[in-house]
Structure formats: structure tokens, C-alpha cells
C-alpha positions in Angstrom: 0.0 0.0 0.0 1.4 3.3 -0.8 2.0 6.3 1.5 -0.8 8.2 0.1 -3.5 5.3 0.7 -1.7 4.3 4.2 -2.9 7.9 4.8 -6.0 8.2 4.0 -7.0 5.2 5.5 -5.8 6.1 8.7 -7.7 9.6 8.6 -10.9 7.5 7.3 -10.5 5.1 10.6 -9.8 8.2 12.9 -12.9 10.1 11.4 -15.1 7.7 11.9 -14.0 6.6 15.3 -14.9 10.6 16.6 -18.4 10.5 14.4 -20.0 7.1 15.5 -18.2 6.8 19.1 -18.9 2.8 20.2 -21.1 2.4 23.1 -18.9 1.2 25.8 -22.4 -0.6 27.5 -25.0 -1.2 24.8 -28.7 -0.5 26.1 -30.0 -4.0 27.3 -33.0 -5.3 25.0 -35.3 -5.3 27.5 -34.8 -1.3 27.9 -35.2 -0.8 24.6 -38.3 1.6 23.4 -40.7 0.6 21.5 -41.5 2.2 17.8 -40.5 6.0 19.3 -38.6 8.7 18.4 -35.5 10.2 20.8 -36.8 14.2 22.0 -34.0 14.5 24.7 -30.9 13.4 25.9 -30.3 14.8 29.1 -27.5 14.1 32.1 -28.5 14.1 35.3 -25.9 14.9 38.4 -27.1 14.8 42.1 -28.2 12.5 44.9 -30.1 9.5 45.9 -32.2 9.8 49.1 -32.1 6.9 51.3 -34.1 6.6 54.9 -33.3 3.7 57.0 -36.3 1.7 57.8 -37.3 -2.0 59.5 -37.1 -4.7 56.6 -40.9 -5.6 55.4 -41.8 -8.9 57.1 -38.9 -8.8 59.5 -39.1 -7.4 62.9 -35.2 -6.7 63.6 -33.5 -6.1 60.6 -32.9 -2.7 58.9 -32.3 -1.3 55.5 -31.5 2.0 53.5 -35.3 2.6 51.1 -35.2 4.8 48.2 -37.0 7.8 49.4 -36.6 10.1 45.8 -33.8 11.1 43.4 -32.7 15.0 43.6 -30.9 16.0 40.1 -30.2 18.8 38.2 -30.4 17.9 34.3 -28.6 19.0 31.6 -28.9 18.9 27.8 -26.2 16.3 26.9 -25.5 18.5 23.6 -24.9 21.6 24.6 -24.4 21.3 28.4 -27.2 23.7 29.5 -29.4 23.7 32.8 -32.8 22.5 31.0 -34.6 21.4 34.0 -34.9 19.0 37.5 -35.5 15.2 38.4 -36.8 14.1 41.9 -39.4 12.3 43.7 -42.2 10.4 41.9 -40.1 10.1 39.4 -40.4 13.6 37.9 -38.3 15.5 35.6 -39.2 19.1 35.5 -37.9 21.7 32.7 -37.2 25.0 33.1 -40.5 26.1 30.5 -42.5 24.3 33.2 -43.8 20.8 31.5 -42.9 18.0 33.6 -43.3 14.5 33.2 -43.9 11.6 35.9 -43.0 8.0 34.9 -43.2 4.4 36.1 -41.0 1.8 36.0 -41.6 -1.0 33.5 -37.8 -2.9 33.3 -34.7 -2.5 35.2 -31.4 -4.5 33.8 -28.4 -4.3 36.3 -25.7 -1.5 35.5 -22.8 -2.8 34.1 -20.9 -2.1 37.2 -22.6 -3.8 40.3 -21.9 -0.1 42.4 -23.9 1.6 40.4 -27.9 2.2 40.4 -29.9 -0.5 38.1 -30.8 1.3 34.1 -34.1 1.6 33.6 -37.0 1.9 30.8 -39.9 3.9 32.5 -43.2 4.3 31.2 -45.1 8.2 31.1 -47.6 7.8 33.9 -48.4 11.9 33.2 -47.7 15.0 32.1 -48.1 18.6 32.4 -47.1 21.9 30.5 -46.7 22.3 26.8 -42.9 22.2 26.8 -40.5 20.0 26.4 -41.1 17.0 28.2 -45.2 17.4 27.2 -45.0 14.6 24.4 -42.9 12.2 26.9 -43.6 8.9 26.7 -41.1 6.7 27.4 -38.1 7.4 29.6 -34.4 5.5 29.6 -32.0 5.7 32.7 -28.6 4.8 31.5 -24.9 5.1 32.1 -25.3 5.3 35.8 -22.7 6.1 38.7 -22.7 5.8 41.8 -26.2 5.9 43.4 -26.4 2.6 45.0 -27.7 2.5 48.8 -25.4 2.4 51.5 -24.5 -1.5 52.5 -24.1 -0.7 56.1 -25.3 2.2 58.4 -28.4 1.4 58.9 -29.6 -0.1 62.4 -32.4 0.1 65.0 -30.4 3.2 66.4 -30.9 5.0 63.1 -34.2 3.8 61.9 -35.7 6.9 59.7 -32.2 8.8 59.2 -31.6 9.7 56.0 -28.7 9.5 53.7 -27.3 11.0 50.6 -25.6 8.9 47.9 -24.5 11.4 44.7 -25.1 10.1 41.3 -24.9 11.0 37.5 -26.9 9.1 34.4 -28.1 9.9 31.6 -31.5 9.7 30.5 -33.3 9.5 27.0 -36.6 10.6 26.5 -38.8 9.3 23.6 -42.0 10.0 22.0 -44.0 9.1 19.3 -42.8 9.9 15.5 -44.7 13.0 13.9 
């Protein structure tokens, strides 16, 4: 192969490389959306709420509950503030359209740390902006997140704790 060729082919394989990026963790089939449309990417980066409670149907064990998620979100293409995630689950943009969702599959994250990925379903909506024609929502990439392992006893029962976390999450609708 000549210099020329040797060249171009190695500016061909870098080009594509930065384009079409390879998903490090592919989206498990069972997340995957149904005959929709992505609206949103969007990065989330804050905190899981935990409260130490009595185990159902046990009398003296304890563990940490997920109480809510408290996020700020931001536009995964241009980095802006576009909006908040927390307790119900909602995500709230800044125009004022929220939506609220309910989880339909979970797949473990790729690192057992991190918080399970997630396809949620749009339970309902509000506002005419950009999360009004919501109807399917991905939680992906996760870090961190996970509840504490220890911590939690009868001399903390109802304490709360904070674990951070980032993930990204992709919000579909129908196609127009």
C-alpha cells in the first residue's frame, strides 16, 4: 500500500472513530423503546435519598429505602441547565412541562456499584414544553447511586442519607 493510501485510511478510521463513538455498554433489549422517536438526551448529576427503615416482614432487621432522586439535568449537547429530576419520578424543565414515569424494566448496570438502568413508562404529564410529548423514559450510564450496605440499624431507623449520582437519561415520544 502506498504512503498516500496508508494515509487516507488512517484519517478515514480516525474520522469515523470521533463520528460514530462505540457504546462502551450497549442499552440491554429489555430497555429498549418501543417504535419511538428520541426528544432529549439529558444528564442528570445529584443525589439518591435513602431513609433507613425496618425490613418488610422482619421485625429486627434494617435497610436504606429509596426515598426520591434530587438532580439537576442538563442537555447532553450543549451542556445547559434545562430542567430538574426528583421524587415520583419527575423531571421538571425549566419552560414548566414535567413528566412523571413508572418503571416498566430494570437490567443491572454494568458495574454492580452503580444504580440499576431503567426503561420507565409516562404515567403523566403537564405543561406544553418539552417534556409534554414524553412517553417513554431511559435511565442509562449510571454512577454511583447505590444504597449504603451498612449504616443502617435500630439506632438509626428513619435517618436519611445522601448517595451522589450522574446518568443519563433519554426521552422518547412518538414519531410525527
Amino acid at each position: 500500500m502506498n504512503q498516500l493510501a496508508k494515509l487516507f485510511t488512517s484519517v478515514t478510521i480516525l474520522s469515523v472513530s470521533t463520528i460514530s463513538p462505540v457504546l462502551a455498554n450497549p442499552i440491554p433489549n429489555n430497555l429498549k423503546v418501543p417504535q419511538q422517536i428520541m426528544l432529549l438526551s439529558a444528564q442528570a448529576k445529584g443525589v439518591q435519598i435513602y431513609t433507613c427503615k425496618v425490613k418488610k416482614k422482619t421485625a429486627n432487621q434494617y435497610e436504606w429505602t429509596l426515598e426520591a432522586p434530587e438532580a439537576v439535568l442538563f442537555n447532553s449537547k450543549n451542556g445547559n441547565q434545562i430542567g430538574k429530576h426528583y421524587g415520583g419520578p419527575t423531571w421538571e424543565a425549566s419552560d414548566g412541562s414535567k413528566v412523571v414515569g413508572e418503571v416498566k424494566t430494570r437490567a443491572n448496570a454494568p458495574n454492580k456499584n452503580n444504580i440499576p438502568w431503567l426503561l420507565l413508562a409516562t404515567k403523566s404529564r403537564a405543561g406544553n414544553g418539552i417534556f409534554s410529548q414524553v412517553n417513554y423514559i431511559q435511565r442509562v450510564d449510571t454512577i454511583g447511586g447505590k444504597a449504603p450496605t451498612s449504616g443502617c440499624d435500630s439506632n438509626r431507623v428513619n435517618a436519611e442519607t445522601r448517595v451522589n449520582y450522574t446518568a443519563i437519561y433519554y426521552f422518547y415520544g412518538a414519531a410525527r
